[in-house]
C-alpha positions as CSV (number, residue, x, y, z in Angstrom):
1,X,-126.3,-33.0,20.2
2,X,-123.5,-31.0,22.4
3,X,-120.0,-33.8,22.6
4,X,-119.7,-35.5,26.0
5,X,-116.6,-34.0,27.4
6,X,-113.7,-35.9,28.2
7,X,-112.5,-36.8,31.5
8,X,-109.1,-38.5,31.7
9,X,-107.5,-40.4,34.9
10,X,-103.7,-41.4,35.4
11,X,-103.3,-43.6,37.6
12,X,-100.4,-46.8,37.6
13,X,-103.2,-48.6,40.0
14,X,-105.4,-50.6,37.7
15,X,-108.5,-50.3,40.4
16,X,-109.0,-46.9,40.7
17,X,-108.3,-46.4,36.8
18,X,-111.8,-48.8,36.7
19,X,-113.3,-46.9,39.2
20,X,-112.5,-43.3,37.4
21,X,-113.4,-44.7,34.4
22,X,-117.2,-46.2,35.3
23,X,-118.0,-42.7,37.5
24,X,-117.2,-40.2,35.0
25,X,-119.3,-42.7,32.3
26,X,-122.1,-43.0,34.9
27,X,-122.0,-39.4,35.2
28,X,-122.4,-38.5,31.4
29,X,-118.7,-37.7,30.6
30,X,-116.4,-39.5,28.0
31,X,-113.6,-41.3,29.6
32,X,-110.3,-42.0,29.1
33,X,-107.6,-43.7,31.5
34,X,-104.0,-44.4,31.2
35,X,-101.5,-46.3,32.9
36,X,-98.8,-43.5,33.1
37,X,-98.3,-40.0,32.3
38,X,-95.9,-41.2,29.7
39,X,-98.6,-43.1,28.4
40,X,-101.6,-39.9,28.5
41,X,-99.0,-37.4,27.0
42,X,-98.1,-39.8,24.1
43,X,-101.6,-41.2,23.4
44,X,-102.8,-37.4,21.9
45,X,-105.5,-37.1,24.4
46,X,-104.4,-34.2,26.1
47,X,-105.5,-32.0,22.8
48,X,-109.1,-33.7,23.2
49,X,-109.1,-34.2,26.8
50,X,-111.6,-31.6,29.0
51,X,-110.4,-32.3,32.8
52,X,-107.1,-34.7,33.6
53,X,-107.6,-36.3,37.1
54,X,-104.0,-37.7,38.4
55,X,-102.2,-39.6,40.9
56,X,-99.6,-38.0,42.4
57,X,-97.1,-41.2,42.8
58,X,-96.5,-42.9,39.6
59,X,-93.7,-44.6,38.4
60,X,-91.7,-42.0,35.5
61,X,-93.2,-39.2,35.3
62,X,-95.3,-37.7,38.6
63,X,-98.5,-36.2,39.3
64,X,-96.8,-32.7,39.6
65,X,-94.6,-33.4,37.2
66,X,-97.8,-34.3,34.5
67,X,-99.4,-31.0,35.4
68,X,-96.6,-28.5,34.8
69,X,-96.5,-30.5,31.4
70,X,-100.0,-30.0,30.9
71,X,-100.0,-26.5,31.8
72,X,-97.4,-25.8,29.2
73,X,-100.1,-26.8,26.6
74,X,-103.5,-26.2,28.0
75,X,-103.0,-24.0,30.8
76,X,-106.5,-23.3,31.4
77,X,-107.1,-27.4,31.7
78,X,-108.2,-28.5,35.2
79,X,-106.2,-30.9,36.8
80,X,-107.6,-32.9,39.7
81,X,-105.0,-35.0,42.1
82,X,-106.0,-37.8,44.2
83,X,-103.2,-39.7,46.5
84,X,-103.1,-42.3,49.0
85,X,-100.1,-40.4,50.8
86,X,-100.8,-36.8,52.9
87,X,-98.2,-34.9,52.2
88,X,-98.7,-31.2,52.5
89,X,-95.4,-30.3,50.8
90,X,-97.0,-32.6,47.3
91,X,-100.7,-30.6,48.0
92,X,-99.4,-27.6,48.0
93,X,-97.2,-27.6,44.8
94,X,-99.9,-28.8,43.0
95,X,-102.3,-26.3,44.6
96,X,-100.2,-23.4,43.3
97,X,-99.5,-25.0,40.3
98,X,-103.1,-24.3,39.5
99,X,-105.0,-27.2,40.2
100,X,-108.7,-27.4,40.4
101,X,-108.8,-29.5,43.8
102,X,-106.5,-32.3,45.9
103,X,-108.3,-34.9,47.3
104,X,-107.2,-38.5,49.1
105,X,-107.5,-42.2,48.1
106,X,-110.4,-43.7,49.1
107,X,-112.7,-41.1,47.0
108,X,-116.0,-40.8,47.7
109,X,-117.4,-40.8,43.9
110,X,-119.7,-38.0,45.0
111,X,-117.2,-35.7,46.1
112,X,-115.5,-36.8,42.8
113,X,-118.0,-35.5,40.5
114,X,-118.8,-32.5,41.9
115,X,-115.0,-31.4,42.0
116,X,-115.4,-32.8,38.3
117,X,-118.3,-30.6,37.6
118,X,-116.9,-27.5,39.3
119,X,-113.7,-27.6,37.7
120,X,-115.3,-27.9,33.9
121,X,-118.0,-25.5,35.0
122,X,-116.8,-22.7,36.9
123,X,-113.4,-23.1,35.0
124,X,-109.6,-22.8,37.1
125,X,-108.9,-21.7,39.9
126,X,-112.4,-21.8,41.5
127,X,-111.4,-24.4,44.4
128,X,-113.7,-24.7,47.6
Protein backbone atom coordinates (compact mmCIF):
# COMPACT_ATOMS: atom_id res chain seq x y z
CA UNK A 1 0.00 0.00 0.00
CA UNK A 2 1.39 3.41 -1.67
CA UNK A 3 1.98 6.21 1.74
CA UNK A 4 -0.80 8.87 1.84
CA UNK A 5 1.01 12.02 1.02
CA UNK A 6 1.27 14.75 3.24
CA UNK A 7 -0.51 17.92 3.01
CA UNK A 8 0.57 20.66 5.53
CA UNK A 9 -1.44 24.06 6.27
CA UNK A 10 0.03 27.25 8.19
CA UNK A 11 -2.22 29.20 9.28
CA UNK A 12 -2.15 31.44 12.94
CA UNK A 13 -6.22 31.18 12.49
CA UNK A 14 -7.23 28.11 14.51
CA UNK A 15 -10.57 27.62 12.05
CA UNK A 16 -9.31 27.31 8.89
CA UNK A 17 -6.17 25.12 10.32
CA UNK A 18 -9.54 22.60 11.31
CA UNK A 19 -10.91 23.12 8.07
CA UNK A 20 -7.41 22.31 6.07
CA UNK A 21 -6.92 19.67 8.28
CA UNK A 22 -10.60 17.66 7.89
CA UNK A 23 -10.48 18.31 3.73
CA UNK A 24 -7.17 17.07 2.93
CA UNK A 25 -8.17 13.87 5.51
CA UNK A 26 -11.61 13.61 3.70
CA UNK A 27 -9.81 13.69 0.60
CA UNK A 28 -7.28 10.81 1.27
CA UNK A 29 -4.18 12.86 2.09
CA UNK A 30 -2.16 12.80 5.46
CA UNK A 31 -2.41 16.10 7.31
CA UNK A 32 -0.48 18.12 9.16
CA UNK A 33 -1.18 21.91 10.52
CA UNK A 34 0.79 24.37 12.38
CA UNK A 35 0.24 27.46 14.11
CA UNK A 36 3.28 29.38 12.53
CA UNK A 37 5.85 29.04 10.11
CA UNK A 38 8.26 29.03 13.01
CA UNK A 39 6.37 26.27 14.20
CA UNK A 40 6.26 24.01 10.53
CA UNK A 41 10.03 24.77 9.87
CA UNK A 42 10.98 23.55 13.37
CA UNK A 43 8.55 20.60 13.71
CA UNK A 44 10.79 18.50 10.78
CA UNK A 45 7.78 18.20 8.58
CA UNK A 46 8.98 20.07 5.78
CA UNK A 47 11.43 16.83 4.93
CA UNK A 48 8.14 14.59 4.97
CA UNK A 49 5.75 17.10 3.87
CA UNK A 50 4.34 16.61 -0.04
CA UNK A 51 2.39 20.11 -0.60
CA UNK A 52 2.57 23.15 2.18
CA UNK A 53 -0.61 25.27 1.89
CA UNK A 54 0.00 28.88 3.69
CA UNK A 55 -1.39 31.99 4.90
CA UNK A 56 0.08 34.79 3.78
CA UNK A 57 -0.37 37.13 7.10
CA UNK A 58 1.06 35.47 10.04
CA UNK A 59 2.55 36.82 12.89
CA UNK A 60 6.83 36.10 12.64
CA UNK A 61 7.58 34.70 9.81
CA UNK A 62 5.07 35.35 6.52
CA UNK A 63 3.57 33.37 3.85
CA UNK A 64 6.18 34.69 1.36
CA UNK A 65 8.63 34.65 3.66
CA UNK A 66 7.84 30.59 4.47
CA UNK A 67 8.12 29.80 0.81
CA UNK A 68 11.46 31.29 -0.12
CA UNK A 69 12.52 29.24 2.96
CA UNK A 70 11.00 26.24 1.64
CA UNK A 71 12.28 26.65 -1.68
CA UNK A 72 15.75 26.84 -0.33
CA UNK A 73 15.20 23.10 0.76
CA UNK A 74 12.66 21.57 -1.55
CA UNK A 75 12.42 23.69 -4.38
CA UNK A 76 10.30 21.48 -6.38
CA UNK A 77 7.56 21.51 -3.23
CA UNK A 78 4.27 23.12 -4.08
CA UNK A 79 3.26 25.82 -2.04
CA UNK A 80 -0.39 26.95 -2.12
CA UNK A 81 -1.37 30.49 -0.45
CA UNK A 82 -4.71 31.39 0.78
CA UNK A 83 -5.45 35.13 2.26
CA UNK A 84 -8.22 37.08 3.47
CA UNK A 85 -6.54 40.34 2.10
CA UNK A 86 -6.29 41.05 -2.09
CA UNK A 87 -3.27 42.41 -2.52
CA UNK A 88 -1.84 42.05 -5.99
CA UNK A 89 1.68 43.26 -4.94
CA UNK A 90 1.57 39.83 -2.08
CA UNK A 91 -0.03 37.48 -5.26
CA UNK A 92 2.36 38.24 -7.33
CA UNK A 93 5.55 37.69 -5.27
CA UNK A 94 4.39 34.58 -4.39
CA UNK A 95 3.33 33.77 -7.93
CA UNK A 96 6.89 34.30 -9.15
CA UNK A 97 8.27 32.75 -6.40
CA UNK A 98 6.98 29.54 -7.84
CA UNK A 99 3.91 28.83 -6.25
CA UNK A 100 1.40 26.29 -7.44
CA UNK A 101 -1.80 28.66 -7.10
CA UNK A 102 -3.15 31.89 -4.79
CA UNK A 103 -6.42 31.69 -3.75
CA UNK A 104 -8.80 33.87 -1.12
CA UNK A 105 -10.31 33.18 2.27
CA UNK A 106 -13.46 31.86 2.22
CA UNK A 107 -12.24 28.61 0.12
CA UNK A 108 -14.45 26.60 -1.45
CA UNK A 109 -13.01 23.05 -0.36
CA UNK A 110 -13.53 21.98 -3.95
CA UNK A 111 -11.54 24.44 -5.52
CA UNK A 112 -9.11 23.47 -2.70
CA UNK A 113 -8.51 20.03 -3.64
CA UNK A 114 -8.24 20.16 -6.98
CA UNK A 115 -5.42 23.02 -6.79
CA UNK A 116 -4.23 20.20 -4.11
CA UNK A 117 -4.41 17.52 -6.66
CA UNK A 118 -2.91 19.59 -9.56
CA UNK A 119 -0.08 20.81 -7.69
CA UNK A 120 1.12 17.05 -6.40
CA UNK A 121 0.12 15.73 -9.76
CA UNK A 122 1.17 17.76 -12.61
CA UNK A 123 4.10 18.95 -10.37
CA UNK A 124 5.30 23.10 -10.22
CA UNK A 125 4.57 25.49 -12.09
CA UNK A 126 1.51 24.04 -13.79
CA UNK A 127 -1.02 26.87 -12.51
CA UNK A 128 -4.46 27.41 -14.34
Amino acid sequence: MAEKQIVVGVDDDFRVRESIESLVESAGYMPRVFSSAEEFLGSGALGEATCVITDVRMPGIDGVELQRRIRLQRPNMPVIFISAHFEDEIRRRALEGGAADFMYKPFDAADLLRVIDRALNEGPNHRA
